[in-house]
C-alpha positions as CSV (number, residue, x, y, z in Angstrom):
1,X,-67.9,-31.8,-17.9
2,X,-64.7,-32.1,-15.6
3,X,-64.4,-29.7,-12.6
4,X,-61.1,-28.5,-14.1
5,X,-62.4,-28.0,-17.4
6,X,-65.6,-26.3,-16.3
7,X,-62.7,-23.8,-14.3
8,X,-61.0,-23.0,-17.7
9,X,-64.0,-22.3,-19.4
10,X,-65.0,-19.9,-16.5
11,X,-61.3,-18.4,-16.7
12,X,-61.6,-17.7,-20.6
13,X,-65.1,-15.9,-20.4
14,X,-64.0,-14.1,-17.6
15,X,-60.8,-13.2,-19.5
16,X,-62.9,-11.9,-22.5
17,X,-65.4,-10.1,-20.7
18,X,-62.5,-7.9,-18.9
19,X,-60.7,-7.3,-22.2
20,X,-64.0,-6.3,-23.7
21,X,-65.0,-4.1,-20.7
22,X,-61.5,-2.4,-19.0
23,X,-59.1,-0.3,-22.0
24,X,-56.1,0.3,-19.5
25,X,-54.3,-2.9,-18.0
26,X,-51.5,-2.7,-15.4
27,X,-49.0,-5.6,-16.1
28,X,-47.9,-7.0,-12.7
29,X,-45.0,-9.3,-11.4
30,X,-46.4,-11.5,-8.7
31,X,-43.2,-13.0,-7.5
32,X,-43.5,-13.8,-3.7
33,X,-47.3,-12.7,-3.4
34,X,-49.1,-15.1,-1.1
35,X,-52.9,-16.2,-1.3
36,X,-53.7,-13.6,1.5
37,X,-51.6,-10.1,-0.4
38,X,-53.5,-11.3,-2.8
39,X,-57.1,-11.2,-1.6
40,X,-56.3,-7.9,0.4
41,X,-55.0,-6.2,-3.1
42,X,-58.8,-7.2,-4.4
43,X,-60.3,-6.1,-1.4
44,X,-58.7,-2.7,-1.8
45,X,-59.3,-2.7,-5.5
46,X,-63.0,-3.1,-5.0
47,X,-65.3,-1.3,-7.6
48,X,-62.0,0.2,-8.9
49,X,-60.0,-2.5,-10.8
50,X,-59.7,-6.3,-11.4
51,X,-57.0,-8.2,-11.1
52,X,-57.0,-11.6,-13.4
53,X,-54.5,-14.7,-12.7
54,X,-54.1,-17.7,-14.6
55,X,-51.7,-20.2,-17.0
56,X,-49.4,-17.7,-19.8
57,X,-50.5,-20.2,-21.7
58,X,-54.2,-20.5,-22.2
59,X,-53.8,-16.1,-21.5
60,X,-52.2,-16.6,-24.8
61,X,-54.3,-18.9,-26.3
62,X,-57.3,-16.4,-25.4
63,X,-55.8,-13.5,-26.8
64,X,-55.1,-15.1,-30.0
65,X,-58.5,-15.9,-30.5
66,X,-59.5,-12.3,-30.1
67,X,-57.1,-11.0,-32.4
68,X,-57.7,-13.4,-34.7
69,X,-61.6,-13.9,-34.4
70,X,-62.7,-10.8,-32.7
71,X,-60.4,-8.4,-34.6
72,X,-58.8,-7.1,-31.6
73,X,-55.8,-6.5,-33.4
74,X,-54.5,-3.8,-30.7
75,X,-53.7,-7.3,-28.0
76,X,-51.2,-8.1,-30.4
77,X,-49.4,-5.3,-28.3
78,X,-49.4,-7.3,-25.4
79,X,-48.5,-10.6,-26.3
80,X,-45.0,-10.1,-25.6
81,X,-45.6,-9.2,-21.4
82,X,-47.4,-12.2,-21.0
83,X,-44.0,-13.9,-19.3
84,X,-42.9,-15.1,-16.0
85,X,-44.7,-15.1,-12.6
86,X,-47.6,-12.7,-14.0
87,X,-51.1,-11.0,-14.0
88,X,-53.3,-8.6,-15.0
89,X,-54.7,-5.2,-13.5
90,X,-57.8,-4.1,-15.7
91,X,-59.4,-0.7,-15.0
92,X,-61.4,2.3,-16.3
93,X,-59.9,4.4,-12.9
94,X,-57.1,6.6,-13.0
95,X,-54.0,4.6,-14.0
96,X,-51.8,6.5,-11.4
97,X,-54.3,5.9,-8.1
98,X,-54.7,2.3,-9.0
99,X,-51.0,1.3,-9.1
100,X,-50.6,3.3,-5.4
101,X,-52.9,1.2,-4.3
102,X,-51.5,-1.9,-6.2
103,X,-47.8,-1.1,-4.8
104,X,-48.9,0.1,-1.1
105,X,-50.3,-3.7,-0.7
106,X,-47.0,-5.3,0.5
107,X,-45.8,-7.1,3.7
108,X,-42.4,-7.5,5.2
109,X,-40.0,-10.5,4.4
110,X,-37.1,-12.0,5.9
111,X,-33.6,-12.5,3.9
112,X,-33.5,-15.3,2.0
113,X,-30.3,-16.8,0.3
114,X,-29.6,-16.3,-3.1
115,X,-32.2,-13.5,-3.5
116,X,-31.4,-10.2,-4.9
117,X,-31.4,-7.4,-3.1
118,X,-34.5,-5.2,-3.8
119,X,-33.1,-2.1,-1.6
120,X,-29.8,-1.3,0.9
121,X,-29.5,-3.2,3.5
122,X,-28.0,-1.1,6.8
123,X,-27.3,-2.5,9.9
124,X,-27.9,0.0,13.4
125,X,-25.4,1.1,16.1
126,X,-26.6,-0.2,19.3
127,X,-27.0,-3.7,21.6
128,X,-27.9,-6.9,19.7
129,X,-29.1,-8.5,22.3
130,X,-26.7,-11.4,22.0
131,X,-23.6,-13.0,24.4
132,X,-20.3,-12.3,24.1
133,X,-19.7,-16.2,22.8
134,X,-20.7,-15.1,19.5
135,X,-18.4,-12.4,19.0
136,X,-16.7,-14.5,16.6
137,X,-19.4,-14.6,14.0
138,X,-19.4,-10.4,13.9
139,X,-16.0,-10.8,13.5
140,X,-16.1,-13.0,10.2
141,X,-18.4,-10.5,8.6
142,X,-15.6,-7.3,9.8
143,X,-18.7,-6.0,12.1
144,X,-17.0,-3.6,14.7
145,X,-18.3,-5.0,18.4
146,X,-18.0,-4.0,21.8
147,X,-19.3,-6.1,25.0
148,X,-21.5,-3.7,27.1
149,X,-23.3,-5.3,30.5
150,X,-22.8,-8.4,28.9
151,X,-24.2,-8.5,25.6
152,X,-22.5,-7.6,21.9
153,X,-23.3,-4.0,20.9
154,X,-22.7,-2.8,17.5
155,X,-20.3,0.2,17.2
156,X,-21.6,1.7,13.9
157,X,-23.9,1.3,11.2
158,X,-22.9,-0.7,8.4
159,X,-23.7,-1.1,5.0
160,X,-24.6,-5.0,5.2
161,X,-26.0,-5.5,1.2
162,X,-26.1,-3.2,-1.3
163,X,-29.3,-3.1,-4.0
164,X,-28.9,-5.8,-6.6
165,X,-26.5,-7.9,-4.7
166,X,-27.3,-11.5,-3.8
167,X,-27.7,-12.2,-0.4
168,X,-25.8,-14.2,0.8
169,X,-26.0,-17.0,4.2
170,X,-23.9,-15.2,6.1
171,X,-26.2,-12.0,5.6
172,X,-29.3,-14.1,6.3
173,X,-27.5,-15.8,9.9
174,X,-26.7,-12.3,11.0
175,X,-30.3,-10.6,9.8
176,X,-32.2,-13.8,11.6
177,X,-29.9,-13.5,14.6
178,X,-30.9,-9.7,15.1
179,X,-34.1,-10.6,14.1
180,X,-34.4,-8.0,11.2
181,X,-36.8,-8.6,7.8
182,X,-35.2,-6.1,5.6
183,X,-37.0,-6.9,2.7
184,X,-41.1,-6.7,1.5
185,X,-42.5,-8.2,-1.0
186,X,-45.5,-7.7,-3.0
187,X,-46.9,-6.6,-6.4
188,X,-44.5,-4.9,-8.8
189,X,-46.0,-3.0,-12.3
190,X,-43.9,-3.4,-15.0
191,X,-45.9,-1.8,-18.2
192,X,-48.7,-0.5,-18.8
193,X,-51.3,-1.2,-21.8
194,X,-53.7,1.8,-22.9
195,X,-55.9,1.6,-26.0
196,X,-53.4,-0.4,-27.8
197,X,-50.5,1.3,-26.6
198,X,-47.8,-0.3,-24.2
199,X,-45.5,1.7,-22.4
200,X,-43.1,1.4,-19.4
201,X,-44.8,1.9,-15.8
202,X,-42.6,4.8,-14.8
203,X,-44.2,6.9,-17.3
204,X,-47.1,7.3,-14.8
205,X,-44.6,9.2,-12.4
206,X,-44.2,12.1,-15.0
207,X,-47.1,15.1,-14.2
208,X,-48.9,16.2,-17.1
209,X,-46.1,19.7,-17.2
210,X,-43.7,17.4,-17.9
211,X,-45.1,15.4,-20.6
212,X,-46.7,18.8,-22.0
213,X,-42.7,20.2,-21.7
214,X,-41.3,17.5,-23.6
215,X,-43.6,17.5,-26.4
216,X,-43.0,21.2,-26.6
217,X,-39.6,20.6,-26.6
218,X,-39.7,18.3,-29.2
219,X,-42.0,20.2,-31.4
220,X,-39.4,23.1,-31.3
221,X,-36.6,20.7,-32.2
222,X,-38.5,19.6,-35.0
223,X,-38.9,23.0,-36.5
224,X,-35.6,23.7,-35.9
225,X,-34.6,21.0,-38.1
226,X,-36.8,21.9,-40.8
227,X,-36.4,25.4,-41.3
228,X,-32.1,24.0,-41.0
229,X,-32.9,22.2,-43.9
230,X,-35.7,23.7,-45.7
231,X,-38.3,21.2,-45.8
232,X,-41.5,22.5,-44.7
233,X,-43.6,20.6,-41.7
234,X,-46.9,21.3,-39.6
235,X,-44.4,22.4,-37.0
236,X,-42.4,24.8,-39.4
237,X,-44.5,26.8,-41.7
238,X,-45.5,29.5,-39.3
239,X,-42.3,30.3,-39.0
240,X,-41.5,30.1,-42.7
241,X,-45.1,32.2,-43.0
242,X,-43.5,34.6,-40.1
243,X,-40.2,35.2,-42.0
244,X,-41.8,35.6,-45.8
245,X,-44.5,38.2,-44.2
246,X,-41.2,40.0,-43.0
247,X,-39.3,39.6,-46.2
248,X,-42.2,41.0,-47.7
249,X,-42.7,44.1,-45.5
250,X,-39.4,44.8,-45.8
251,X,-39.0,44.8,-49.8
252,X,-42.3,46.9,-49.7
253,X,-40.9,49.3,-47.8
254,X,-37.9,50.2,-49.4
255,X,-39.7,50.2,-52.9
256,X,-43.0,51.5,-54.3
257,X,-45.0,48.4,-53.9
258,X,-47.6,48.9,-51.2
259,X,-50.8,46.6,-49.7
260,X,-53.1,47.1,-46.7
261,X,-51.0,45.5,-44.1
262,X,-47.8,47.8,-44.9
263,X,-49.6,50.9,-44.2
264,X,-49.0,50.9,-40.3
265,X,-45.6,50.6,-41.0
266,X,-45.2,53.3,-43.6
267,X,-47.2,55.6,-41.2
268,X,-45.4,54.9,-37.8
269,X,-41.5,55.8,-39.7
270,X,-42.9,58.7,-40.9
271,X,-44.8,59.7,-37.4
272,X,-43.4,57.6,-34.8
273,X,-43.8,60.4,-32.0
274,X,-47.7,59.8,-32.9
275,X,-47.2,56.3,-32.4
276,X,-45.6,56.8,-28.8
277,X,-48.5,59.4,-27.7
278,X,-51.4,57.1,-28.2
279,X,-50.0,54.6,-25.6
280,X,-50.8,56.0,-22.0
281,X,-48.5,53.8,-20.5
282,X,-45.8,54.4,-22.3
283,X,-46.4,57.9,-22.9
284,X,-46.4,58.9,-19.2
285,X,-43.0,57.1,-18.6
286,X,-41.8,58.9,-21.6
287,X,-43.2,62.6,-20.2
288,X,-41.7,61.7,-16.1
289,X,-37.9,61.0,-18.1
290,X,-39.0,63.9,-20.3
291,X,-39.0,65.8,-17.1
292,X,-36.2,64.5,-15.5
293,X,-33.9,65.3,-18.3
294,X,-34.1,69.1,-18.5
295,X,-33.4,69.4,-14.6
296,X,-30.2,67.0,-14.2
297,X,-29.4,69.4,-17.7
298,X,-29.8,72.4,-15.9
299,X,-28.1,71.2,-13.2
300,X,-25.2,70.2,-14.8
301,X,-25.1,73.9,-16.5
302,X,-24.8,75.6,-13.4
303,X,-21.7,73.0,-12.3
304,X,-19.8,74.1,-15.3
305,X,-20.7,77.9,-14.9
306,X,-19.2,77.6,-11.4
307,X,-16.4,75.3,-12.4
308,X,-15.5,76.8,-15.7
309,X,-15.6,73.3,-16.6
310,X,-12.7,72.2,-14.5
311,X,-11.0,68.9,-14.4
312,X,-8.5,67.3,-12.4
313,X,-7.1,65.6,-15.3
314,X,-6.9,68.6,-17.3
């Protein structure tokens, strides 16, 4: 057996065995990674997480085999993300702690032309470092100079490339000439596969309040809709059960009918100052305004004995 063949046939087992072992994947864009990110990122990864490169092609060509030998219909899923500059992140961790670790793992880079920019690009106030013979080349890009003790000092910040713009070889003679790598470059996690589920990678930002919030939310929506329209749903018949047990206390109470659960009701609109006794609470806040009221009455008797009930408008 070849040397290169013996490889692939490594690469495939090893490609099962993870997909057999590991249920979450982190999908990972690997454009500009070098040999050495690369080894660091499994260093850090270490009893945590694997990380599995190799052709789109035979990854393909091994997950087709599962689905269609194995029955792991769930990779079908993931097909689709196995494009471009690519690998996988397979773990048991927690999703969230992996990709830090994944996305900490990145080293500076310098500007290269025809890139786009992954961030804003600001040049500093302050000395460059270079003569005044190249005043001219600041001058092409409308950089504000100044000579100071013989060297070209910037007069204010600028705003050299925005985010998404395509850098340009002017931006990369200025950014070599001041020495400044602007950009890093390392791992980027685009999606994330879960039991047969695929799902963006920013989902992982949202806490577990705000996934619990938006459920919630959409739970409420949902009965909202169906009580609208009258079509019952697990989200909508308590209410529906809510408003017929009111219906029906309320029709019992203004006829003969009676049952067991209207009898609290009957009892409190025929007593309701026994109602208010039994709770302490409330009872004591009732008896302090009790008290209160009689005084600011008697109070306001003696006014009108003395004033005859005077008014200024009268």
């Amino acid at each position: 057996m070849s040397e290169r063949r013996e490889r692939k046939e490594k690469f495939v087992v090893k490609l099962k065995e993870a997909f057999n072992t590991y249920k979450s994947i982190l999908i990972v864009g690997v454009d500009n990674v070098g040999s050495n990110q690369m080894q660091k990122a499994r260093l850090a990864l270490r009893g945590r997480a694997i990380i599995v490169m190799g052709k789109n092609t035979l990854i393909r060509k091994v997950m087709h085999d599962m689905i269609e030998g194995e029955g792991h219909k769930k990779l079908e899923a993931l097909l689709p993300l196995v494009v471009g500059n690519m690998g996988f992140v397979f773990t048991n961790d927690d999703l969230n702690a992996v990709r830090k670790v994944i996305l900490e793992n990145k080293v500076p880079a310098a500007a290269k032309s025809g890139a786009i920019a992954q961030r804003d690009v600001f040049v500093p106030p302050g000395p460059t470092g270079l003569d005044p013979g190249q005043t001219a080349f600041f001058q092409a890009l409308n950089i504000a100079t100044k000579i100071v003790k013989g060297a070209i000092e910037i007069v204010s910040e600028v705003h050299l490339i925005k985010v998404g713009d395509k850098v340009t070889m002017s931006h990369v003679a200025l950014l070599d000439k001041l020495n400044v790598r602007p950009f890093f470059y390392g791992f980027k996690v685009s999606s994330v596969y879960d039991d047969g589920s695929v799902y963006p990678a920013d989902v992982l930002d949202m806490s577990q309040d705000v996934l619990l919030s938006k459920f919630f939310g959409g739970v409420r929506r949902l009965a909202a809709i169906s009580l609208a329209i009258g079509y019952p749903t697990a989200a909508s018949v308590s209410h529906s059960i809510n408003f017929g047990y009111k219906k029906l206390l309320a029709i019992a109470l203004e006829t003969e009918i009676d049952f067991p659960e209207v009898k609290k009701f009957r009892d409190y609109l025929a007593n309701p100052g026994a109602f208010a006794a039994a709770a302490p609470a409330a009872g004591a806040g009732q008896a302090a305004a009790a008290a209160a009221a009689p005084e600011k009455k008697k109070s306001s008797s003696s006014e009108e004995s003395m004033g005859g009930g005077f008014s200024m408008f009268d």
